[in-house]
N, C-alpha and C positions, 0 to 999 in steps of 0.2 A: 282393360284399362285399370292402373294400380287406382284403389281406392284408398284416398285420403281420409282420417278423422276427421270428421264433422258432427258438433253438438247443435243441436236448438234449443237445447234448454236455458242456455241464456239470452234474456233479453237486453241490448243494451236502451240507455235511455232515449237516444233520440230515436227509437225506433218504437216504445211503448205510446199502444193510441191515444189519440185526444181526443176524445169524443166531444161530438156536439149533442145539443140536448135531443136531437131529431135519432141518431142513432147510437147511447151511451148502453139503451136495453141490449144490444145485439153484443158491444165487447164485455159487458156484464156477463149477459148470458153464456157468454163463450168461458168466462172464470167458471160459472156454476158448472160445467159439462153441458150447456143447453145449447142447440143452435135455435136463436130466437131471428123471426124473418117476421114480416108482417103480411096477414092478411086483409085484405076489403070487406068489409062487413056489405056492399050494394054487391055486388059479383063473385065476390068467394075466389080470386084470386089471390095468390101470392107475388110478394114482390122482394127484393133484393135488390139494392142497398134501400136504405128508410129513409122514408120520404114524406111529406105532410100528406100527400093525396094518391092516392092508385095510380100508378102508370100505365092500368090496361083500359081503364072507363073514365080516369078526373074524380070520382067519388072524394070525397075529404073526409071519410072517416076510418084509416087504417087501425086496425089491432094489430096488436104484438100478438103471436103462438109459435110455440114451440115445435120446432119441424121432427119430424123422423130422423134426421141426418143423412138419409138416403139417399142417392142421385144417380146419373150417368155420367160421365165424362163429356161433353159436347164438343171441348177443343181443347188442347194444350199445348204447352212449349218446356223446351227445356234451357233452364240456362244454364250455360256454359260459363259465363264469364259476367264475375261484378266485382268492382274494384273496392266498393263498401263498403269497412268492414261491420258484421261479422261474416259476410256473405263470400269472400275469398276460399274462408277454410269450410262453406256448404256445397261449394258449385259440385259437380251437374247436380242440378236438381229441377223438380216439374215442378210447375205452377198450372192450375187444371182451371177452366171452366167448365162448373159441375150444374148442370141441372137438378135440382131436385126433386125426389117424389112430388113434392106440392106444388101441385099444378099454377105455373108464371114464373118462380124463383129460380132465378141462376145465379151461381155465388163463384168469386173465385178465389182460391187456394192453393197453398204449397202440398207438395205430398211428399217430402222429406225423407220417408222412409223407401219410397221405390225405388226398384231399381231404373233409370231412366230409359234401358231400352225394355221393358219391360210397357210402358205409359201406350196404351191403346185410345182411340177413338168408341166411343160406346161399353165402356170399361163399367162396371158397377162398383162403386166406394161409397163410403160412410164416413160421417164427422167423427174426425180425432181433435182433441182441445191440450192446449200447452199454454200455463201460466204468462202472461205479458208485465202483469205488476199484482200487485195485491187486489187492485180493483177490478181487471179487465184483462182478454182472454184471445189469444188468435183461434181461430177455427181452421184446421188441415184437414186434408183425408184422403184415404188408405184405400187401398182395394178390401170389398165387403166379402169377405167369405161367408158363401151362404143366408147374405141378406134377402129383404123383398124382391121378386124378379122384378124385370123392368115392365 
């Protein structure tokens, strides 16, 4: 398949996040380089997306921490086709749900840089971070060479 030009480095505006005050930490953390996820301070779970209370016990008092960026791949897709733009001059590309090292979190993500027949089941990747505005930050990720085993 001839491969097209395609940038991600620009964001257009309707597409820069809006955060609510429940998860502004996590596209913050995503400008800094951080992948920020929250855990439970009653069960030691992690969660993805942010939320007032644990989604593994009801507990109400989640912390912010800072993840490893680590994960598996647990499912993904590719697209093919979006009329969007800037999405016309990206397609094929994968969108993954990545489990994370820390234990409850699964986050999902573009992997922009893969090749799309290349996108496994059980794949190990790590957080890559691309500017969204001056404030906030999408979180992607790459296959980990030579990361933490699973």
């Amino acid at each position: 398949m001839a491969s097209r030009p395609r940038s991600w480095a620009q964001t257009p505006a309707h597409l820069v996040p809006r955060p609510t005050p429940e998860d502004r930490e996590f596209w913050a953390g995503a400008r800094r380089g951080e992948l920020r996820v929250q855990r439970c301070r009653a069960c030691g779970l992690h969660q993805h997306y942010a939320r007032l209370a644990c989604s593994h016990c009801g507990a109400a008092d989640p912390e912010w921490v800072t993840a490893s960026g680590y994960g598996t791949v647990y499912s993904f897709t590719v697209i093919r086709q979006n009329g969007v733009p800037p999405f016309p001059e990206r397609v094929p590309f994968v969108v993954a749900a990545v489990d994370l090292d820390e234990r409850g979190a699964r986050v999902l993500g573009a992997m922009p840089d893969l090749d799309p027949d290349r996108a496994r089941i059980g794949m190990r990747v790590v957080a890559a971070f691309r500017p969204a505005s001056d404030e906030y930050g999408f979180v992607d990720f790459r296959p980990a060479d030579g990361g933490p085993a699973a």
